[in-house]
N, C-alpha and C positions, 0 to 999 in steps of 0.2 A: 504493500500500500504506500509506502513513503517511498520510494522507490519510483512508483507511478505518478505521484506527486512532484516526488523532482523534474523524472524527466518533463511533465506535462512545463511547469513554472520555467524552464530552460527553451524550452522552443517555445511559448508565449515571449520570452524576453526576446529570444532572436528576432519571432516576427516583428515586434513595437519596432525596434531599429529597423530592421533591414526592409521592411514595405510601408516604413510611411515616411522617408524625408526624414528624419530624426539624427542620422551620423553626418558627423562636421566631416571636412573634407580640406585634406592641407593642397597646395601647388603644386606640389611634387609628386611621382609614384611613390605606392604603398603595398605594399611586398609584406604580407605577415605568416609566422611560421608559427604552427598550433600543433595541436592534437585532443586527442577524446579523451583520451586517458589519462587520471590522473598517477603522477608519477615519473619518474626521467625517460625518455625517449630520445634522449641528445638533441633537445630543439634549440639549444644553446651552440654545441658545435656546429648545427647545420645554420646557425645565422653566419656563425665565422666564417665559415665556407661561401656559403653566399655572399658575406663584405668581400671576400677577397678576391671571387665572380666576378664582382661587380666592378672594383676597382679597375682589377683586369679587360675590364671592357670600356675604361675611361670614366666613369661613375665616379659620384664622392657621396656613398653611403652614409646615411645617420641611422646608429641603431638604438631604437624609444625602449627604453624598458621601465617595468615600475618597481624595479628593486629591490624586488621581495627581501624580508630581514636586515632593512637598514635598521642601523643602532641609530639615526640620527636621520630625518625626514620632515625638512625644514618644507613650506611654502613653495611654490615657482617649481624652477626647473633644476639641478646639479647636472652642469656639465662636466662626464668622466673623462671623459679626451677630447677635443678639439681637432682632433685630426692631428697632430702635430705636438702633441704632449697631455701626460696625464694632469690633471687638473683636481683630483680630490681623493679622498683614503676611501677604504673598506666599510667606514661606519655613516659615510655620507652616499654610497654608490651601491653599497650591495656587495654579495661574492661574485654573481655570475655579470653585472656587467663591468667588474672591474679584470673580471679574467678575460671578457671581449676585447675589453679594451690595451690590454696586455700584448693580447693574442693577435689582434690586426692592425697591423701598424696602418696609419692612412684614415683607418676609420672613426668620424664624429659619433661619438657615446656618450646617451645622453639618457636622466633616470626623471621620473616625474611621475606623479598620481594622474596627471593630465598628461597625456601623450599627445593632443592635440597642440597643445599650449610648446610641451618637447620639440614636436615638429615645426611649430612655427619658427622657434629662437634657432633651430638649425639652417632652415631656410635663409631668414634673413640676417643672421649674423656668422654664421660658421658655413655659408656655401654649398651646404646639401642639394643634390640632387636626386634622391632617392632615398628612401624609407625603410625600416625591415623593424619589422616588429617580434620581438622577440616573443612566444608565448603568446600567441595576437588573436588565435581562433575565438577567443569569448571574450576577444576585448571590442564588443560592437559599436561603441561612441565612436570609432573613428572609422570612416571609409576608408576601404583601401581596391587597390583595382588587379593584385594577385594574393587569394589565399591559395598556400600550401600548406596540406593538413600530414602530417607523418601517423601511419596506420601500424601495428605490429599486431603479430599473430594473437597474444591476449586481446584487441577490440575485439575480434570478429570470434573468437572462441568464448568470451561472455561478455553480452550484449548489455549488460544489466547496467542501470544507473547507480550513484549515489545514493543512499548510503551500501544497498544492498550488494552493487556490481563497484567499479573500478571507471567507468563513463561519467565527463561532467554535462556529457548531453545523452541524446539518443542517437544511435549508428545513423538513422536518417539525417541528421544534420550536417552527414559529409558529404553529402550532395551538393551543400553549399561552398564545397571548394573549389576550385580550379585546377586544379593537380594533388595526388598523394603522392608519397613519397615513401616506399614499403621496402622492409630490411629482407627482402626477396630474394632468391637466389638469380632469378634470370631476369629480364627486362620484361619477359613472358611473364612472366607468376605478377610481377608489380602492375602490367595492363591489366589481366586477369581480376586482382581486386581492386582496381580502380570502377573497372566495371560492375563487378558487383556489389560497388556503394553507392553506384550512380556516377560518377566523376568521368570526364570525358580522357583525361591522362591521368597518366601513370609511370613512375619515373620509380628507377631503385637506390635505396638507399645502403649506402654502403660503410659500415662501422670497420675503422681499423684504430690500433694501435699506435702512435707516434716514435717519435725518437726518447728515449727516458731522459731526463735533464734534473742536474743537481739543482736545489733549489739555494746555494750559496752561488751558483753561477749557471745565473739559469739559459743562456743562451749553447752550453755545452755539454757534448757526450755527456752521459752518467756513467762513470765508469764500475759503477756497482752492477751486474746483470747476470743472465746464466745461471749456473751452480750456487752463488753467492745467498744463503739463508737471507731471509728480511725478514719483518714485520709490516704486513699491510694492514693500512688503517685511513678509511673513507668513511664522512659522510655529507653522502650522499642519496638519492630517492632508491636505488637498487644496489645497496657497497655489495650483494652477493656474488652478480652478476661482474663487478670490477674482479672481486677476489678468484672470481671462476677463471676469470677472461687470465689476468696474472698468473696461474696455475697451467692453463693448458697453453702458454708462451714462453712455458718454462722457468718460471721463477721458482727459487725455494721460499715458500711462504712459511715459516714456522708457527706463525698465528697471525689469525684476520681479528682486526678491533674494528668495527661497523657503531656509525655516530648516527642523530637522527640529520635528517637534509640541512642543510644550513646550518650545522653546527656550530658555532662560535667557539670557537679551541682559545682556553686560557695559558698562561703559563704555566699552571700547576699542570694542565692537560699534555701540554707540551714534554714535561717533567714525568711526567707518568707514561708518557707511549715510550719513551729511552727509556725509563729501565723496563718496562717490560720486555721491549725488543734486546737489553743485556741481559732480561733471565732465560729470554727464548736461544738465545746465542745467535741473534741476529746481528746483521754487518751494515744494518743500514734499514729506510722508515722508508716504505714507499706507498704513495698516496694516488693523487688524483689534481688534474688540475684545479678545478673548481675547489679542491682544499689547498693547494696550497696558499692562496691568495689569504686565506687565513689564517698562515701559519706565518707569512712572511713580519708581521711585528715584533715574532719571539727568535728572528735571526742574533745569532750565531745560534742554530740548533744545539743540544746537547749530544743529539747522536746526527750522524750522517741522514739526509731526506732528498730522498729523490721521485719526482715525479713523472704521471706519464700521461701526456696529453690524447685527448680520443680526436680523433680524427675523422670528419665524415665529407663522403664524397657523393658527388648525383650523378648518377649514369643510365643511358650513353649520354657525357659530358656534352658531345659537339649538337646533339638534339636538347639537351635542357637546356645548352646558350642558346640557338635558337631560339627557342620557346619562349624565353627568358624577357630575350631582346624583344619579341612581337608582342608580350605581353605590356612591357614598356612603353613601345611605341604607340599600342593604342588607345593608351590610358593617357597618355601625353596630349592624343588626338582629341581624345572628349575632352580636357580640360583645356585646351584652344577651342573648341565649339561651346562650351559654356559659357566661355568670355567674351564671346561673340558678339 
């Protein structure tokens, strides 16, 4: 029953926005990257990927986020980067868009309760020409002229809403996308449930592993890897599924410590994963990037930490640029005919 109540209150809300004129709309395309599921799906990698898309295609990407678990969430806007330098801490920006902002050099990062409001100061003061909304599938106040919804095999294996299922809508609401983007083995399997959500594409998504990098120098080799015992310790919305992923890549994992998602890592926390990683007889702390961003205050570590960025990619690449580029263009078109 609460269950059928959610989803009902979820697709009421979609309608109010999306069919009466009701979502504000910036100058620029708007690009947002969702999912049904609550929970990690790497919709945070796959923005990275898409800033660096985009750059690469001469673009100056702004990514809007609302920065879930700021310690500090003043009024207006916090700009994380400007394209060109970081511009504020962990407690005024968030973990994940301070790890964006990290992560793609070039790109304007910007956190706001108002993303419209985000979008505009990109626009006219930081030279944005293009949007990507990070987490953007249920943020409906703001128009946008491409959603991508990322789909994995738990949506379509239980359908079920909040509180009952793992869904913050109903499987029918991804009709309202414009592409998925499924951790599929072929570009066949990713059409395949495009189509049976409705969605006219279907693009695959692709999770890989990065290069490991020390977090005392983090643009280099980690030279901790292979055979070397660790302590891995994530959190984040699935640390299982990192600790699994570490495991069959070969690491000696001596023991997994799993936090809840956005965990706020104290010094005493810091202080407690070293020595448990000296009673396991580990040779070093390996995490995740979305934590280390919060471990970086309690530098000099007490023990060796090294992280390992996730990496996501959309394939076939030269059909999602493509894609990409006409979705652009014709969003660029109706907002020259509105101005009309």
């Amino acid at each position: 029953m609460l269950a059928s109540l959610y989803a009902a209150s979820a697709s009421a809300r979609r309608a109010y926005y999306q069919g009466s004129g009701r979502q504000r709309r910036l100058a620029q395309p708007v690009v947002s990257v969702g999912n049904l599921r609550v929970g990690g799906t790497g919709k945070t990698p796959t923005v990275a990927h898409l800033a660096r898309l985009l750059i690469e295609m001469g673009e100056r990407p702004a990514i809007l986020s609302r920065g879930y678990g700021r310690r500090s969430a003043p009024d207006g806007v916090v700009v994380v980067s400007d394209g060109r330098r970081m511009c504020a801490d962990l407690d005024r920006s968030g973990d994940e868009p301070l790890m964006l902002a990290r992560a793609v050099e070039g790109a304007r990062v910007l956190v706001s309760r108002d993303r419209y409001l985000a979008g505009r100061l990109a626009e006219t003061h930081l030279d944005a020409t293009v949007h990507l909304l990070d987490d953007g599938f249920q943020h409906l106040t703001l128009a946008r002229g491409t959603d991508l919804l990322i789909v994995g095999p738990d949506d379509l294996a239980d359908a079920r809403t909040l509180p009952a299922g793992r869904l913050r809508e109903p499987l029918s609401a991804a009709s309202r996308a414009h592409a998925v983007l499924v951790a599929a083995d072929t570009e066949e399997q990713a059409r395949t449930v495009a189509a049976s959500l409705g969605v006219g594409d279907g693009f695959r998504l692709v999770r890989t592993a990065g290069t490991p990098q020390r977090l005392d120098a983090v643009r280099a080799s980690a030279p901790i890897r292979g055979t070397a015992p660790v302590l891995a310790a994530a959190g984040i919305a699935r640390p299982d599924r990192f600790f699994s992923e570490l495991r069959a890549a070969g690491w000696d994992v001596r023991e997994a410590v799993g936090f809840p998602d956005h965990h706020r890592y104290s010094r005493e926390d810091a202080a407690r994963l070293a020595e448990r990683a000296r009673k396991a007889g580990a040779k070093a702390i390996v995490t995740t990037e979305k934590d280390v961003v919060r471990l970086l205050p309690f530098r000099p570590m007490p023990s060796p930490v090294v992280w390992v960025p996730l990496d996501m990619r959309i394939e076939p690449a030269p059909a999602f640029r493509a894609w990409l580029a006409a979705r652009l263009v014709a969003e660029r078109g109706r907002g020259r005919e509105g101005r009309a």
